[in-house]
C-alpha positions as CSV (number, residue, x, y, z in Angstrom):
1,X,-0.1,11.8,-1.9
2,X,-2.7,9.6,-0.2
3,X,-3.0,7.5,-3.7
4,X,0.6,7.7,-4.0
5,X,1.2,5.5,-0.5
6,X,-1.1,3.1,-1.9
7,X,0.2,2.4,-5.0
8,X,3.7,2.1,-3.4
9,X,2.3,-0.9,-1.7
10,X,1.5,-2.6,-5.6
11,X,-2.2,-4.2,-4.3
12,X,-5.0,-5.8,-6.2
13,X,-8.6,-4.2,-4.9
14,X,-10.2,-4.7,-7.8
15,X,-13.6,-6.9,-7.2
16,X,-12.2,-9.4,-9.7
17,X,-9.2,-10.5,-7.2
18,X,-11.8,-11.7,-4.9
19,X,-12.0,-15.5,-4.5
20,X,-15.1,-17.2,-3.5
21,X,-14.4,-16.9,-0.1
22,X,-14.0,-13.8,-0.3
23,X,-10.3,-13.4,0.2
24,X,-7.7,-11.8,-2.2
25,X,-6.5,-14.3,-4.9
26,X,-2.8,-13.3,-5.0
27,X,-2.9,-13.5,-1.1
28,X,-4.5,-16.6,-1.3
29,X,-1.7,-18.0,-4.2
30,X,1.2,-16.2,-2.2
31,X,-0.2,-18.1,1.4
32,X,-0.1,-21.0,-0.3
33,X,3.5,-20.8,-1.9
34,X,4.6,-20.1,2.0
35,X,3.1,-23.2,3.4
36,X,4.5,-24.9,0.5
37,X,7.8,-23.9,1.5
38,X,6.8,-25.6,5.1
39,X,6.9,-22.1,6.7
40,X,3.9,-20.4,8.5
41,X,1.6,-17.6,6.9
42,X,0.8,-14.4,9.7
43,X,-1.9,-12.1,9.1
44,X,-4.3,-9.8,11.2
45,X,-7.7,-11.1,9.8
46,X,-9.6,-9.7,7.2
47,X,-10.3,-6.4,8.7
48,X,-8.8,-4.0,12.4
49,X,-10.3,-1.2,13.6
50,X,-7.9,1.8,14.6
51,X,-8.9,5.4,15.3
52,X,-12.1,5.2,13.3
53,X,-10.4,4.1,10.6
54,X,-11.4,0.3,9.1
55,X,-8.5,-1.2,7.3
56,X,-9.4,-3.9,5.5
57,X,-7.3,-6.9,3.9
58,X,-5.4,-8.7,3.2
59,X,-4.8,-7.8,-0.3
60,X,-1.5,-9.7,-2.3
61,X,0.4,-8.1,-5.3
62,X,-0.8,-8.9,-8.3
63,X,2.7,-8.6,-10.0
64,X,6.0,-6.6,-9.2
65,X,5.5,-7.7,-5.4
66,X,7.3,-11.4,-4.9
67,X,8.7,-11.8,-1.9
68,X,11.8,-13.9,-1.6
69,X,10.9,-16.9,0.6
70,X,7.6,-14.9,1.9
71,X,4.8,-12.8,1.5
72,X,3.9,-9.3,1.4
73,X,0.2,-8.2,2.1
74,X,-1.5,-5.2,2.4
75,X,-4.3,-3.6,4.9
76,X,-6.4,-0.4,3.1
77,X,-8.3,2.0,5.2
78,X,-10.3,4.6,3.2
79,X,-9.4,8.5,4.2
80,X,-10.4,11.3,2.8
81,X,-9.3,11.9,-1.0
82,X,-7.6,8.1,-0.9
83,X,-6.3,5.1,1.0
84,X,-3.8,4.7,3.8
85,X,-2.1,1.5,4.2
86,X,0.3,-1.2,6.7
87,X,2.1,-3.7,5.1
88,X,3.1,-6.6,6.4
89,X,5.8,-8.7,4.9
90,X,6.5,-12.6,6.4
91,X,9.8,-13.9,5.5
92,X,11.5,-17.2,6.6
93,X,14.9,-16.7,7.8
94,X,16.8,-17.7,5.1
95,X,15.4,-14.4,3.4
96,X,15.4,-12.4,6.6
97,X,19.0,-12.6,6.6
98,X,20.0,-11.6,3.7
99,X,17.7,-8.3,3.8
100,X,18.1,-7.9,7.6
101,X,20.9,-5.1,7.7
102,X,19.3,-2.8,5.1
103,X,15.9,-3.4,6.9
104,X,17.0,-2.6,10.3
105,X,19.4,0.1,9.3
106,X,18.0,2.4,6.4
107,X,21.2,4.3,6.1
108,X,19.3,7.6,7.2
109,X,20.4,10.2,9.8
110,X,17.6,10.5,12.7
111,X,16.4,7.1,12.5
112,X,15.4,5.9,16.3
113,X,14.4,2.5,17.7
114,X,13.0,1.5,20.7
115,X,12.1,-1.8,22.3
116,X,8.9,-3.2,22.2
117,X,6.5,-5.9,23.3
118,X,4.1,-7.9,21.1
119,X,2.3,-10.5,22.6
120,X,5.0,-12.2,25.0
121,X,8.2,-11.0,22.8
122,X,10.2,-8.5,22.0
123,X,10.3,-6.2,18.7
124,X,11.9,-3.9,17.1
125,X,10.1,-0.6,16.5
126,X,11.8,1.9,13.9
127,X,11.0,5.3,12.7
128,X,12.4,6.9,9.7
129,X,12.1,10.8,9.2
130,X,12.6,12.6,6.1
131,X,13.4,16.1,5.4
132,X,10.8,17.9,7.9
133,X,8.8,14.9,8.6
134,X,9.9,13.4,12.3
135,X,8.2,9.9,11.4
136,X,8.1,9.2,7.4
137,X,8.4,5.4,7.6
138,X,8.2,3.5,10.6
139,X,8.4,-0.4,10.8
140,X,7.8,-2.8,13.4
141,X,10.3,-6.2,13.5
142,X,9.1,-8.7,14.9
143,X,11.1,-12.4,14.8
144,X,9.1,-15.6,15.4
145,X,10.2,-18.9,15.4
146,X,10.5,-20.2,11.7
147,X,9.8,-16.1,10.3
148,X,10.1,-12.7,10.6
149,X,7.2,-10.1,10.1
150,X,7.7,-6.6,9.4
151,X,4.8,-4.4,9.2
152,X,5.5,-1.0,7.8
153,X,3.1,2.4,7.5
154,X,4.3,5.5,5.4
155,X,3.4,9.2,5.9
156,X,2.4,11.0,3.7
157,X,0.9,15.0,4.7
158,X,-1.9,15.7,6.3
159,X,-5.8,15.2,5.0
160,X,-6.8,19.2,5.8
161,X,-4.0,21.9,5.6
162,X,-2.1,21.8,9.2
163,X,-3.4,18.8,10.6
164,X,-2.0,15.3,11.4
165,X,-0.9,12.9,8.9
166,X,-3.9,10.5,7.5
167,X,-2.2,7.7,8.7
168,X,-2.8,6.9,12.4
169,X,0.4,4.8,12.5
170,X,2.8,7.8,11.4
171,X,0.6,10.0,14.4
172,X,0.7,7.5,17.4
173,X,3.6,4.4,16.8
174,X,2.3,2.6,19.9
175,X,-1.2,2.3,17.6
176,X,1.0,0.0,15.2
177,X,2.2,-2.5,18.7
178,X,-1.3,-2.7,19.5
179,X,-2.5,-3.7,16.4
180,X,0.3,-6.1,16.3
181,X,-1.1,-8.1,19.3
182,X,-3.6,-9.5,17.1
183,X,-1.2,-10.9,14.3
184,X,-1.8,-15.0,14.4
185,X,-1.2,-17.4,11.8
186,X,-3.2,-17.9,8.8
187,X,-5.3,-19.9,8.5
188,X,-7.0,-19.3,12.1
């Protein structure tokens, strides 16, 4: 399951997607095509620290991952057996409104949202259960001037037989607003 959540988010770790710098290339090509657009890149640095856990990033798709009038990155955090992940998607509004509905309203029974602060605005935060899982997605909405940034964490079972889920996101929701107050543009 653990592998599974990070396939779903279709990154590139592989050493050879390194640029000189040391950041992703398809993150890197992606940024660019944004501020080509004239729109603003976000990201939350190359590495964040939550629970012990060291996620690392930003890592682009490396095909099967365009983002209409955006960007999609991922953050990687080693766990036991795998990877857990947040995503982060930027999108200007043009995009954002034609995917805002089915974003903000996953056509699932149970979903709950609740108001949040980031920084000196308000967000969106939304979690999505799934059979016997209270929290199986949750995102956090945030709108900005010229974009919107969702970041998104998935559950998927515990590392040890009983326990919490391996990602720290799906066990404590206010750890995703906290690590949201550190989202700034790219480049710093």
């Amino acid at each position: 399951m653990v592998a599974l959540a990070a396939a779903l988010f279709w990154t590139s770790c592989d050493p050879d997607s390194q640029s000189e710098g040391g950041l992703d290339k398809y993150f890197l090509r992606d940024a660019a095509a944004m501020q080509a657009m004239g729109l603003p890149v976000y990201w939350l640095g190359t590495d964040f620290t939550v629970e012990g856990l060291v996620f690392r990033g930003p890592f682009g798709a490396e095909f099967g991952g365009e983002v209409e009038q955006g960007i999609g990155m991922t953050y990687l955090a080693s766990v036991d057996g795998g990877n857990t992940g947040l995503g982060l998607t930027v999108r200007g509004r043009d995009a954002w409104a034609r995917l805002e509905d089915r974003v903000r309203n996953p056509g699932l029974p149970g979903v709950t949202r609740r108001t949040v602060t980031v920084g000196d605005r308000e967000a969106e935060l939304i979690s999505i259960p799934l059979d016997t899982r209270p929290v199986n997605t949750l995102r956090l909405i945030l709108e900005l001037d010229e974009v919107v940034v969702v970041a998104s964490a998935l559950a998927g079972g515990p590392v040890h037989p009983g326990g919490p889920d391996y990602d720290p996101f799906i066990n404590n929701p206010d750890l995703l607003v906290q690590v949201m107050e550190d989202l700034r543009p790219y480049p710093d």
